[in-house]
C-alpha positions as CSV (number, residue, x, y, z in Angstrom):
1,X,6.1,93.7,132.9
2,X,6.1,96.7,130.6
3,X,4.0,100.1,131.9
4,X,1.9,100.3,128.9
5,X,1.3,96.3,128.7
6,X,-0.3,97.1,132.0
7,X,-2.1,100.1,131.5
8,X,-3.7,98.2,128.3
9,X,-4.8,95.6,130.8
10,X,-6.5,97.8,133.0
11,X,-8.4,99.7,130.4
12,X,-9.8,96.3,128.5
13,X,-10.4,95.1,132.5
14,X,-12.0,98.7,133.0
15,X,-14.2,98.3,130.2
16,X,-14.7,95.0,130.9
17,X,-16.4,96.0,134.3
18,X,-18.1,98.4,133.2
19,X,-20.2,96.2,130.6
20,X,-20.7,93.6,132.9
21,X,-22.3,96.1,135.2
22,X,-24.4,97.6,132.4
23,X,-25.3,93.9,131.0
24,X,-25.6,91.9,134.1
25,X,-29.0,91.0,135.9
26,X,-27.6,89.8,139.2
27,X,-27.4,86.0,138.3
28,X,-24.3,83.6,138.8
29,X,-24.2,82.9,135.1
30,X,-23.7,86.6,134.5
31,X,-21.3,87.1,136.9
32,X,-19.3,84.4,136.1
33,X,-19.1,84.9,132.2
34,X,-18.1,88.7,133.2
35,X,-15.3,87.0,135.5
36,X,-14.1,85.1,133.1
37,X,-13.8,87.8,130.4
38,X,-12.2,90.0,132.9
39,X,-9.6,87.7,133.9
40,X,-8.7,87.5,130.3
41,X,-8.6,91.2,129.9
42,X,-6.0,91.4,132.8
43,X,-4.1,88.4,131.4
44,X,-3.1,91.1,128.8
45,X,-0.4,92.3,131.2
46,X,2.0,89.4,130.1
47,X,1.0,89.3,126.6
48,X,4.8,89.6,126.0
49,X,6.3,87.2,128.0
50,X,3.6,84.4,127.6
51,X,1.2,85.2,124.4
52,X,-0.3,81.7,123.6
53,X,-1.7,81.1,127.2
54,X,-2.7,84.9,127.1
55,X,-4.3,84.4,124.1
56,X,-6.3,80.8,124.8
57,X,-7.9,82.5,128.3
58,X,-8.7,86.0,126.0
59,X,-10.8,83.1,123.5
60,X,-12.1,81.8,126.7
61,X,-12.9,84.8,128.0
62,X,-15.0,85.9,124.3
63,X,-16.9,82.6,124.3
64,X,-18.1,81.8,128.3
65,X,-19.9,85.2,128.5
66,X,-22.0,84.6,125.1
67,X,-22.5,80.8,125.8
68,X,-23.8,81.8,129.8
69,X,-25.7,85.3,128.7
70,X,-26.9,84.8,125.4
71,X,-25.5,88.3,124.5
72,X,-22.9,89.6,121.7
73,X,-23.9,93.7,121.7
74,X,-20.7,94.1,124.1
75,X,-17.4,95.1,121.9
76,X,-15.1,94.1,125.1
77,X,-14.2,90.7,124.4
78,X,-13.7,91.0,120.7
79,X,-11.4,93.6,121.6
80,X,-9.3,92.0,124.0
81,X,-9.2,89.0,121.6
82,X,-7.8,91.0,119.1
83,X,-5.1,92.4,121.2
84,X,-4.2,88.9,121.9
85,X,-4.6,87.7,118.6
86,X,-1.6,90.5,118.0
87,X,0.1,89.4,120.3
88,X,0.6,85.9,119.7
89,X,1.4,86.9,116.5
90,X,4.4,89.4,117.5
91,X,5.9,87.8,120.0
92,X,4.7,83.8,120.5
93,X,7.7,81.5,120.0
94,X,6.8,80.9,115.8
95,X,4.2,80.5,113.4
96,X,2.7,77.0,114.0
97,X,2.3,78.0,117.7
98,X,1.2,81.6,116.4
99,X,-1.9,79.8,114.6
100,X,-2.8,77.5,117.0
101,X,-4.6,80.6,119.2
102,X,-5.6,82.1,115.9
103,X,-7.6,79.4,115.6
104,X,-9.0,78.9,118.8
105,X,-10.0,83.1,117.9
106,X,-11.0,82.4,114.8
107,X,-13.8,79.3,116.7
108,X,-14.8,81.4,119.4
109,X,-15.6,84.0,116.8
110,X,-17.8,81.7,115.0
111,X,-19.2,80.8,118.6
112,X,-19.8,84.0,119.6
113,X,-21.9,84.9,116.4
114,X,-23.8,82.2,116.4
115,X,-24.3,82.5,119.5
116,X,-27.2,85.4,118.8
117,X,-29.9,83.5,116.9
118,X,-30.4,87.4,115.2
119,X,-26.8,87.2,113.6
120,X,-25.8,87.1,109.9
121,X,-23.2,85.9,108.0
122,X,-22.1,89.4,107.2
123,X,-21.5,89.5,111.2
124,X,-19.5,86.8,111.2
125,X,-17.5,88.0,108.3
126,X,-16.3,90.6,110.0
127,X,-15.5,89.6,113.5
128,X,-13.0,87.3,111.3
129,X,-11.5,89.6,109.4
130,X,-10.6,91.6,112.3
131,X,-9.0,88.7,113.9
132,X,-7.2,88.0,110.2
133,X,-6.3,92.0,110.3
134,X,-4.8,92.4,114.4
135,X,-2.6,88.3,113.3
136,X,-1.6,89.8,110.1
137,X,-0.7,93.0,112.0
138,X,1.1,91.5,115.1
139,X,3.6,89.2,112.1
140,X,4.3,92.9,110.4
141,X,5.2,93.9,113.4
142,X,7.4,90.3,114.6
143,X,9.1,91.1,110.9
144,X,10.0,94.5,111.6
145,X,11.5,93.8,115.2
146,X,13.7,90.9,114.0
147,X,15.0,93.0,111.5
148,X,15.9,95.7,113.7
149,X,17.4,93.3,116.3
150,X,19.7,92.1,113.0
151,X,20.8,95.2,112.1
152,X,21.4,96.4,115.4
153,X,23.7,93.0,116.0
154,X,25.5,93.6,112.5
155,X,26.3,97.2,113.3
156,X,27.5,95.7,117.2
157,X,29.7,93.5,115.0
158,X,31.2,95.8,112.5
159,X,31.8,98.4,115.8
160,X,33.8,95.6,117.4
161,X,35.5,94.6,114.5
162,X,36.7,98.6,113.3
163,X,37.7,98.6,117.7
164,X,39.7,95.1,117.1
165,X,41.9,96.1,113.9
166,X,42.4,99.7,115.6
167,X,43.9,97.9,118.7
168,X,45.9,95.7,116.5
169,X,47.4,98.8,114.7
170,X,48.3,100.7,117.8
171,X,50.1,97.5,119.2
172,X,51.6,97.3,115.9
173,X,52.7,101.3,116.0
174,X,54.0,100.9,120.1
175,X,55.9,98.0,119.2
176,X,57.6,100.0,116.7
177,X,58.3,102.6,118.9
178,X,59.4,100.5,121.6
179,X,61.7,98.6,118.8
180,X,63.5,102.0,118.0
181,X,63.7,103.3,121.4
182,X,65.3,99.7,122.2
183,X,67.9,100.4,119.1
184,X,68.9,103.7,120.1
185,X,69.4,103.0,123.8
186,X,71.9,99.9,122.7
187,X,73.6,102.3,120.6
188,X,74.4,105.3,123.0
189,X,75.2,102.6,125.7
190,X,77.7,101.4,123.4
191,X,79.1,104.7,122.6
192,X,79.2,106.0,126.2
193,X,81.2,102.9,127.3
194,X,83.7,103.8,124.5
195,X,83.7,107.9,125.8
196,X,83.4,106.8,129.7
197,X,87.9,107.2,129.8
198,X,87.8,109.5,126.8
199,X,85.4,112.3,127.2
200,X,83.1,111.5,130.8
201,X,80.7,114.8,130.0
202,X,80.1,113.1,126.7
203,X,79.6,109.4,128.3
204,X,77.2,111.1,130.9
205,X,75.0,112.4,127.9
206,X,75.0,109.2,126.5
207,X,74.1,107.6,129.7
208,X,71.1,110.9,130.0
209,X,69.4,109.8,126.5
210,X,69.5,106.2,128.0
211,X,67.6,106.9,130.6
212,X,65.3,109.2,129.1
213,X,64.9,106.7,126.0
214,X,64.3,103.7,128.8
215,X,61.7,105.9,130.4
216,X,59.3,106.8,127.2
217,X,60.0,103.1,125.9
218,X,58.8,101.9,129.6
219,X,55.7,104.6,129.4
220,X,54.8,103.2,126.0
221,X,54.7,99.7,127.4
222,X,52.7,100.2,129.8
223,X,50.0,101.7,127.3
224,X,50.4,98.4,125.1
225,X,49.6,96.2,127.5
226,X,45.4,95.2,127.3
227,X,46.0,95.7,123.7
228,X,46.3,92.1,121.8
229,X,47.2,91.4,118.3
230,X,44.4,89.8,116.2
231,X,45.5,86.2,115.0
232,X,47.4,86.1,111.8
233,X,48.0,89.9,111.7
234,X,51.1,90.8,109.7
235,X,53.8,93.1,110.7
236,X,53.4,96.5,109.3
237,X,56.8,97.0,107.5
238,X,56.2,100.5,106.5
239,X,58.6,103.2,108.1
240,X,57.2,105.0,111.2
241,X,54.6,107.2,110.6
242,X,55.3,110.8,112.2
243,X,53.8,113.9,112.1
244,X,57.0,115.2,111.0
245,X,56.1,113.2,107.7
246,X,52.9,115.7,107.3
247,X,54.1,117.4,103.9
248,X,54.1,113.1,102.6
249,X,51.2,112.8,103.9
250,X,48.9,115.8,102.6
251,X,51.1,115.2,99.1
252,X,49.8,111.5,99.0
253,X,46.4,112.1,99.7
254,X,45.3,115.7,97.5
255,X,43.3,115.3,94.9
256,X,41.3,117.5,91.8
257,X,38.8,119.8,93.7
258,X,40.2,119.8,97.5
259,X,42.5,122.3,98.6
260,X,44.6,120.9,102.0
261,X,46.1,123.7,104.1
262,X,48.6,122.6,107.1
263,X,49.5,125.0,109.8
264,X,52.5,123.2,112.5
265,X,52.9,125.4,115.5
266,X,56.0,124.3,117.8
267,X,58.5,122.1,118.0
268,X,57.6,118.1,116.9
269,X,60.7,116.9,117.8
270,X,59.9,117.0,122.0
271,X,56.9,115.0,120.9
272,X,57.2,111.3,122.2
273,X,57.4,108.5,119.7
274,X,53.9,107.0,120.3
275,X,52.3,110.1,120.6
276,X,53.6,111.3,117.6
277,X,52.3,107.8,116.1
278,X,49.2,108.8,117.2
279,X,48.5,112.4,116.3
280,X,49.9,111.1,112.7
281,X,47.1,108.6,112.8
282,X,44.0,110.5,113.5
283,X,44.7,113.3,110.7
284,X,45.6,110.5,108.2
285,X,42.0,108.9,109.3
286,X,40.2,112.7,109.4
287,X,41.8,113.5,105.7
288,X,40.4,110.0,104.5
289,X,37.4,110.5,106.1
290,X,37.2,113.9,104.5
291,X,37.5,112.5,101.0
292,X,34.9,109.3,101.3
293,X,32.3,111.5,103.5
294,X,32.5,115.2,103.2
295,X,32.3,116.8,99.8
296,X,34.2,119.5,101.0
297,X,36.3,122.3,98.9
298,X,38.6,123.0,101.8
299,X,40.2,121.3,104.7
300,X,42.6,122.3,107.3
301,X,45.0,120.6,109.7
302,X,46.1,122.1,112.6
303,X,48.9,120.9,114.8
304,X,50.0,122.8,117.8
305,X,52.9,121.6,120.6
306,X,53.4,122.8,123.7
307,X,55.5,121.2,126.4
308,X,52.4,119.7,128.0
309,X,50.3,118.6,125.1
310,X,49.8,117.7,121.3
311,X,46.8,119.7,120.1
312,X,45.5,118.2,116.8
313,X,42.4,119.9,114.7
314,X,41.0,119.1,111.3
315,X,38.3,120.7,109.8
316,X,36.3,121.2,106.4
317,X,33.7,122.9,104.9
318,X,32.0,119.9,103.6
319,X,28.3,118.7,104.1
320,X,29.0,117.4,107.9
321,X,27.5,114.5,109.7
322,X,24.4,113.6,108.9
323,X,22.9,112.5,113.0
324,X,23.6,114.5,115.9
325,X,26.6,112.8,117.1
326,X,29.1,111.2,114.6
327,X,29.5,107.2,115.3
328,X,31.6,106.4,112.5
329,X,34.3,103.1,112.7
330,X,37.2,105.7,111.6
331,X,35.7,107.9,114.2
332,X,35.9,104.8,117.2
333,X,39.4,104.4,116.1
334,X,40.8,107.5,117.0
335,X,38.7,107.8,119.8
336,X,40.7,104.1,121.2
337,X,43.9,106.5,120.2
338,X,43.6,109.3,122.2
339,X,41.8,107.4,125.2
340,X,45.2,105.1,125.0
341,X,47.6,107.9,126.4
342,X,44.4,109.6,128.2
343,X,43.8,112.9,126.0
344,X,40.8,114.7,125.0
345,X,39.0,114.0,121.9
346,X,35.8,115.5,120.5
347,X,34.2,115.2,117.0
348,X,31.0,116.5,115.6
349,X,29.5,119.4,113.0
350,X,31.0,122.6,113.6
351,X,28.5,125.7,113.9
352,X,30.6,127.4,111.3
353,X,29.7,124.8,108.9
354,X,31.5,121.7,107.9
355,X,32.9,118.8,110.3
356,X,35.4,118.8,112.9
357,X,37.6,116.8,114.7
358,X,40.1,118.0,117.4
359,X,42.3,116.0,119.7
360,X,44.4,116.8,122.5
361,X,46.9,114.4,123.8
362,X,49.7,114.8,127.1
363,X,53.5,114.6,125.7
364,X,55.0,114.2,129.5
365,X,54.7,110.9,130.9
């Protein structure tokens, strides 16, 4: 039971009271038409979970004290009714059970009027139009949640689906690297056989980059696994992407009006394979994002290696993010990236102005 469906309750139930004290001579029939319009205004409390019963006792509940007392100056049952009327209307199970208690309103409205011999049509005219007014209100309201709830789902969907192809390219990238890291550990195997009588300090360095190749390829495998291919996905038969393949990449993607300035601090080639898969991936997906989002003039890649960890930054002077916090699909993707070999990753406005995205992944095992 909501908070405020039960704070309602008790204020319609407090006002209730307190009209049936200032209305009431001491008889039963008093009493009991006051009961009844209390219990109704209490029934309020699950107006969510069970409108239409709500919603026939709150008609009950406006009719039994005018029938018993003879008296319609008290505004506490028309109000509760209208709150239930609302109700039913937001959240009762559809429209022909929605105008079954709209009804029953609308006829205990007429009741109730009629009730006073004194009353006029123009009376009863207007205790129906504000039952018309709180139905019409509660279906606005029915409309606007449903949509919300759709939108909500569709966004859910889109979120799992940008996750899903995300996962299918990083099992797609790992599998290349595992592929080459298999193809150069047959070849040096082969060669250090042939130098094992020949040249044993060469065969031993072989061997070395064997073992060192067997151990990222291993390490690399061990991230793939959770990660499935989606059904029917095609093998990517594009070379391997690498941040040593930056210049291509910057080339490929400049265009009229944005200038692109790199800045590669240390050595890439200590970087492991699916790492260096990985930092390539998250600048390609900040320099796209960059040109479909940003608007900027200027953008800037850094990369920086150190023998503990690929630090990856890309920034513009662009519009920024829109929200507090930057959700995006492209954004979810990288963030799968980096989580995959346990790095650091933050994205969001920068206070300089502009957007920013900066990663930090581990290169040792």
């Amino acid at each position: 039971m909501p908070r405020a469906d039960a704070a309602l309750a008790a204020a319609m139930a407090a006002l209730a009271c307190g009209e049936a004290i200032g209305y009431a001579d001491g008889s039963p029939r008093h009493l009991a038409g006051s009961a009844v319009l209390i219990a109704g205004a209490v029934a309020l409390a699950w107006r969510r979970t069970a409108p239409v019963p709500v919603a026939v006792l709150c008609s009950v509940g406006l009719t039994v004290p005018v029938l018993v007392t003879r008296t319609t100056e008290t505004i506490g049952g028309p109000l509760v009714m209208m709150v239930a009327v609302y109700s039913v209307a937001a959240y009762g199970p559809g429209l022909p059970w929605s105008l079954l208690p709209a009804g029953v309103a609308g006829a205990a409205s007429v009741i109730r009027t009629l009730g006073d011999w004194g009353a006029d049509w123009v009376s009863l005219g207007i205790g129906l139009a504000m039952m018309a007014g709180a139905f019409a209100l509660g279906l606005v309201m029915r409309r606007q949640r449903h949509e919300t709830a759709r939108a909500e789902r569709a966004r859910e969907e889109h979120a799992a689906e940008a996750v899903a192809a995300e996962r299918a390219r990083i099992a797609r990238d790992l599998h290349d690297v595992v592929a080459h890291a298999i193809s150069v550990i047959v070849l040096q195997a082969r060669g250090g056989r042939r130098m094992l009588a020949v040249d044993p300090d060469q065969s031993r360095a072989a061997f070395d980059a064997v073992e060192l190749l067997a151990g990222q390829a291993m390490t690399d495998m061990r991230r793939m696994l959770g990660l499935a291919r989606t059904p029917g996905a095609g093998a990517d038969l594009a070379p391997q992407p690498s941040l040593r393949h930056l210049d291509a990449l910057i080339d490929g993607l400049s265009r009229p009006g944005l200038r692109l300035v790199t800045d590669v601090t240390g050595d890439l080639a200590g970087v492991p394979p699916g790492v260096d898969v990985a930092g390539y991936r998250i600048v390609q997906e900040s320099l796209t994002n960059v040109l479909r989002h940003a608007g900027a003039s200027t953008a800037s890649v850094a990369v920086r290696v150190s023998p503990e960890r690929l630090e990856i930054e890309v920034a513009d002077d662009g519009a920024g993010s829109a929200g507090p916090s930057a959700t995006g699909f492209g954004l979810v993707g990288m963030r799968e990236r980096v989580s995959l070999y346990h790095g650091t990753f933050d994205a969001g406005n920068d206070p300089r102005g502009g957007f920013r995205v900066h990663a930090c992944l581990p290169v040792t095992p």
